[in-house]
N, C-alpha and C positions, 0 to 999 in steps of 0.2 A: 648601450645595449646593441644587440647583432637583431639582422633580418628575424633570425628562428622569435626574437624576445617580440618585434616590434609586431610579428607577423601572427603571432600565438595572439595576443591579446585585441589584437584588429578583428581576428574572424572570431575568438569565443563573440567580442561585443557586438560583432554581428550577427551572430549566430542568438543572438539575445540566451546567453549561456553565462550562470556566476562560474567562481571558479567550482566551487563546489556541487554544482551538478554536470560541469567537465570531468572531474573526477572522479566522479560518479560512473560518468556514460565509461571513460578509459579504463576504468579500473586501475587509477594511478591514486595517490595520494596526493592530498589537495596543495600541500607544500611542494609536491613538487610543479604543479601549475605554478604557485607563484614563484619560486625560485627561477623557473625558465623565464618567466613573464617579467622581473626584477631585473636579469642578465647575468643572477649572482651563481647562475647554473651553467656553464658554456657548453656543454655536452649532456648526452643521453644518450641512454640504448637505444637501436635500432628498434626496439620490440615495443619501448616506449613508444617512441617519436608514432609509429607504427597504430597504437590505438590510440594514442592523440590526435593524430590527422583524420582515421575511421571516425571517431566522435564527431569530428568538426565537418565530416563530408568533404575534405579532400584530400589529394595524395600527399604525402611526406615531399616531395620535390616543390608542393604548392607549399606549404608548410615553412620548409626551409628559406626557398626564395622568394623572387618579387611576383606579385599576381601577374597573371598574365594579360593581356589584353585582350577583351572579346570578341574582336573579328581578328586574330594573330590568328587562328584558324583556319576563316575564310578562303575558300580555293577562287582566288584573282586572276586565274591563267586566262581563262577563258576572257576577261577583260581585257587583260592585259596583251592577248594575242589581238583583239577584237583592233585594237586604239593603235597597237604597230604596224601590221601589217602592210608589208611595201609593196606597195603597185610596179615598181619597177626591179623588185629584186630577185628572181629567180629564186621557187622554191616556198615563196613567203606570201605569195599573190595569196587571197580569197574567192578571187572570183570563180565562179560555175559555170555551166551552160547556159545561155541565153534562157533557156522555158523554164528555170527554176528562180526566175527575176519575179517580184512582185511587183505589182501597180501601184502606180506614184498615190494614187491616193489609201489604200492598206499602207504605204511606208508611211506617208503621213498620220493615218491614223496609232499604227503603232509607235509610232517620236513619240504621238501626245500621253497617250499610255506609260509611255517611259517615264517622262514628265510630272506624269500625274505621283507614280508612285515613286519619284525624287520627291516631290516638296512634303508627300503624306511620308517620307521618312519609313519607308517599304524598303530597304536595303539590299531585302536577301531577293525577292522577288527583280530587285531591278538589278542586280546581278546575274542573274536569269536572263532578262528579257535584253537588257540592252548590247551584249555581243550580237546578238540577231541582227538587230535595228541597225548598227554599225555596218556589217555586214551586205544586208541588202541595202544600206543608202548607197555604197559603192557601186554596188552591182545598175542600181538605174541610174546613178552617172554613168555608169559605162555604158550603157544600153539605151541613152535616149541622145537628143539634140536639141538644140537651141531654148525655146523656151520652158521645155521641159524638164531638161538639163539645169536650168538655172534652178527651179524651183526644189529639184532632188539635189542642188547643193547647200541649199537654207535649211531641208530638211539635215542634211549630213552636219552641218555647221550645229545645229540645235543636239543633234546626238553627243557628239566630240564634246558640247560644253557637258552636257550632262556626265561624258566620262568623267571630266576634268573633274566636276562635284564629287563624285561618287568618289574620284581616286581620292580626291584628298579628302575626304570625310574618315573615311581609312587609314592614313597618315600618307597612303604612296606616291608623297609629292612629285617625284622624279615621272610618273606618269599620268598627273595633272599637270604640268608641264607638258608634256609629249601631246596630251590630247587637246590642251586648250591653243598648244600652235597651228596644229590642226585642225580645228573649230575655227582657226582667223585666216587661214588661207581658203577653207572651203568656203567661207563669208564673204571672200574677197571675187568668188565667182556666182555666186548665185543674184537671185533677182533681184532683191533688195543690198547691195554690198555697203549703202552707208550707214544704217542702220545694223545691220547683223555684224559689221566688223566692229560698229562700238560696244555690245554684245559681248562676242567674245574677247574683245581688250580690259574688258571687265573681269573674267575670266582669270584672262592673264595676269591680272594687275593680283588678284584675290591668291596666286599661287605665285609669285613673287616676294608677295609678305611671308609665305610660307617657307621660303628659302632664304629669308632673312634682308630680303633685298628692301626693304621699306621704302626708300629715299624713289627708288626706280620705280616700283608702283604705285607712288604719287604722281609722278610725273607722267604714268603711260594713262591713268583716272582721267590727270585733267584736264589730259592735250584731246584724248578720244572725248570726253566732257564738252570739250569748248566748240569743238567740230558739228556737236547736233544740239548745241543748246538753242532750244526755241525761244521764239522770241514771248513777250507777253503778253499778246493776246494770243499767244499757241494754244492751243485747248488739244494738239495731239495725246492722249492718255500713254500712246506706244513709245513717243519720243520723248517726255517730260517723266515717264517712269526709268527708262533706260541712262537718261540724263542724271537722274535723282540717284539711282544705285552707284554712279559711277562716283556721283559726290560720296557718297557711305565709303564707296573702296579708296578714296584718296583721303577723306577724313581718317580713316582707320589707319591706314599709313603712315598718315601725320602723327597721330599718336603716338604707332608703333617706335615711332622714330625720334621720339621726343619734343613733340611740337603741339601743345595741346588747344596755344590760341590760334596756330592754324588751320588745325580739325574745328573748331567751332565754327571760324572762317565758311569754310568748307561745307558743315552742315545748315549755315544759316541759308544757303544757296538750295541746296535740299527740300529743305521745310518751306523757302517761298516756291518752289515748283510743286509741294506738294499741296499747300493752301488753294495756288489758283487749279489744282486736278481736282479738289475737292472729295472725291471717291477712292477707294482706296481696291487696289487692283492687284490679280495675280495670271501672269502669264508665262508663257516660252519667255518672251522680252524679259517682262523685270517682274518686282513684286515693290509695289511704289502705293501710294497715299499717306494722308492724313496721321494717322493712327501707325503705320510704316514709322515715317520719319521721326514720330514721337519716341515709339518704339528706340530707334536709332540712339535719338540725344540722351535718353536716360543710359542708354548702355557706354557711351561716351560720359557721359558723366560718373559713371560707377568703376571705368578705365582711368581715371583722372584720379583714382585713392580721394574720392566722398562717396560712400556709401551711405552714408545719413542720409547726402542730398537726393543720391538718386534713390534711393526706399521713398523719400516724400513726394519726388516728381512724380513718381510711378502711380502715387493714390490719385494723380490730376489727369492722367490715361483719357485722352476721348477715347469716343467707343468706334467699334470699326463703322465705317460707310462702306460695305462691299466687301470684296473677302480679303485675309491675311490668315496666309496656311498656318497649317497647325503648329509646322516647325521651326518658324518664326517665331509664334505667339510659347512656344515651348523653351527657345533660347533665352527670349526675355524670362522669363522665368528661372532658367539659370544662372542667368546675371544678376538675376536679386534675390538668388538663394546664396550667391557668393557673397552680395553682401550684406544679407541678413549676420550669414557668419561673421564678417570683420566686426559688427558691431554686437556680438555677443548675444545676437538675436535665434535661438537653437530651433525654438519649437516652429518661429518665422520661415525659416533657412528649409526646415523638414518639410513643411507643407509648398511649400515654392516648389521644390524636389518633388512631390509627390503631383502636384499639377504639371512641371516638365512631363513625367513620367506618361500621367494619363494623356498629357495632348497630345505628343509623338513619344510614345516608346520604342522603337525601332531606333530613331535617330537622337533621341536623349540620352539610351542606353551609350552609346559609342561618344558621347560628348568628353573632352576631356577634363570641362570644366566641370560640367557635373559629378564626373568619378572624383576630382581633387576636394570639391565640398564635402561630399560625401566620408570620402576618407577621413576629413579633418573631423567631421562630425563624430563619426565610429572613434577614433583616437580621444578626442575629449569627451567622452560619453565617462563617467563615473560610474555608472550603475547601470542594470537592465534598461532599455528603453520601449521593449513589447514587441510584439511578433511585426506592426507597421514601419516600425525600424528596423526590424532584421529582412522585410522585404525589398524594403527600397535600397538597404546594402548591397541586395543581394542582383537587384537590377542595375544598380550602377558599377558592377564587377566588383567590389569591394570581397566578396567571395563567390566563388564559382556556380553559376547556376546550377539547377539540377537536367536542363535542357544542356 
């Protein structure tokens, strides 16, 4: 079967549409839904294709080809200008007149704002706001000294990771790259440099994986890892989180790379810094505890092809001590709607989906784990499944919103 067949039968089931009130809505004949939907039809009129796609709510282009991606849209420029912009290149500077500088603590306050609507998975909003905050952290490095200067480079350093997130939450690794180098050199000057450079090597290590590089962002996890790992009686919550994340990005590495008793390695190192943090935390720095690390092992164990194991680990979940954003507690939930699927688990797999959805919609929508379940779901669907399936198709791009 071609796109037109795979693609017809993917949005009617989303569209919670038999064929026969497709037919209906087109004013085509019902055989000819299934004949396209079969593959045993390879052509149609335009006039068809035409009120086929009107039925279904979208165009004949969407019809024809592959869905599109939901932030392919998205206008990144302004990001993407925010995160390059050369200080020394003629023509490319941002900076202003000195009285259009804001004060180190408004630039502060607006990082955390940024911040905040990164982990609440606010996308379109921190596409908005964060070229600003990029913008002016430059500006009061340019315009202050010594220890003032230091502290608008922590700020600057915490901006640049947040691009690095943002970009690659969107796929454009090439400028999560660009922004997370520069999150580690503005690290490497502000107040704190041994702490915010293993920060943003964190960073780095997380868009290395993304480039296919596995083996090198294990190695960048757990040399920047071994450089701040507290001792045990550390009780630092800042340093024993940031430590912890770094073990999750060299575990996942190890993984990625086919090594899965040295990602346990890896997390067992995790889970004893998060036992003696006892509380489970979320900041600029890391998002680390208890309940964190747990979080972690089952998703590693559901990457390890057992989904059985990790669907049961999951019901043993302590509960949080303190907070774990929403978009954390929303990915878990991705990873055991994927494997509610392997193991033939539908209605499981729908409501995992459905709680992703409510805990962070913004950034569950854009998951691409979540759009592949989903799809799979839509494709082996036999029959109607009701309007609370054709909505959650319809949030995980499986067809085109009506926003």
């Amino acid at each position: 079967m071609g796109p037109l067949s795979e693609n017809l039968a993917r949005i009617r089931k989303a569209r919670d549409l038999s064929q026969e009130r497709l037919a209906e809505a087109a004013s085509v004949g019902v055989d000819t839904i299934a004949r396209i939907e079969q593959g045993t039809r390879t052509s149609s009129r335009p006039e068809t294709l035409r009120r086929i796609a009107a039925a279904l709510e979208v165009t004949v282009d969407q019809l024809l080809g592959t869905m599109p991606q939901r932030y392919a849209a998205v206008d990144v420029a302004p990001l993407r200008r925010a995160v390059t912009a050369g200080q020394h290149i003629p023509g490319l500077t941002d900076f202003a007149e000195d009285d259009e500088t804001v004060s180190l603590d408004n630039l502060t306050l607006a990082a955390h704002r940024a911040w905040r609507a990164y982990v609440g998975g606010r996308h379109a909003g921190l596409l908005h706001a964060l070229p600003a905050v990029l913008v002016d952290a430059r500006r009061v490095v340019h315009t202050t000294v010594d220890e003032e200067r230091a502290v608008a480079y922590r700020v600057l350093s915490t901006a640049y990771r947040l691009g690095a997130g943002l970009a690659g939450r969107l796929g454009l690794d090439d400028l999560a790259w660009t922004s997370a180098e520069r999150a580690l050199t503005a690290a490497r000057q502000c107040d704190s440099p041994e702490i915010e450079e293993a920060i943003s090597l964190r960073y780095l290590a997380w868009t290395l994986v993304r480039q296919g590089r596995a083996e090198d962002a294990e190695r960048v996890a757990v040399r920047a890892a071994e450089k701040i790992q507290p001792g045990i009686f550390d009780r630092d919550p800042t340093r024993a989180g940031v430590f912890g994340n770094l073990m999750f990005n060299a575990a996942s590495a190890a993984l990625t790379s086919g090594h899965p008793s040295r990602a346990d390695d890896l997390l067992a190192e995790a889970d004893a810094a998060a036992a003696r943090s006892k509380e489970d935390t979320a900041s600029e720095a890391a998002i680390f505890g208890p309940r964190v690390a747990a979080l972690q092992r089952i998703d590693s164990i559901a990457r390890t092809d057992d989904p059985a194991k990790a669907l049961c680990a999951a019901e043993r979940l302590p509960v949080a001590r303190g907070t774990v954003p929403a978009f954390w507690e929303a990915g878990h939930r991705l990873r055991l709607a994927a494997a509610a699927l392997a193991v033939r688990r539908d209605g499981q797999a729908l409501a995992f989906l459905a709680d992703a959805r409510d805990l962070a919609p913004d950034w569950a929508r854009c998951q691409p784990l979540g759009t592949a379940t989903m799809r799979s779901l839509v494709d082996r669907a036999a029959r109607r499944r009701g309007a609370k399936f054709a909505e959650l198709a319809e949030h995980y791009g499986i067809v085109p919103a009506d926003d």
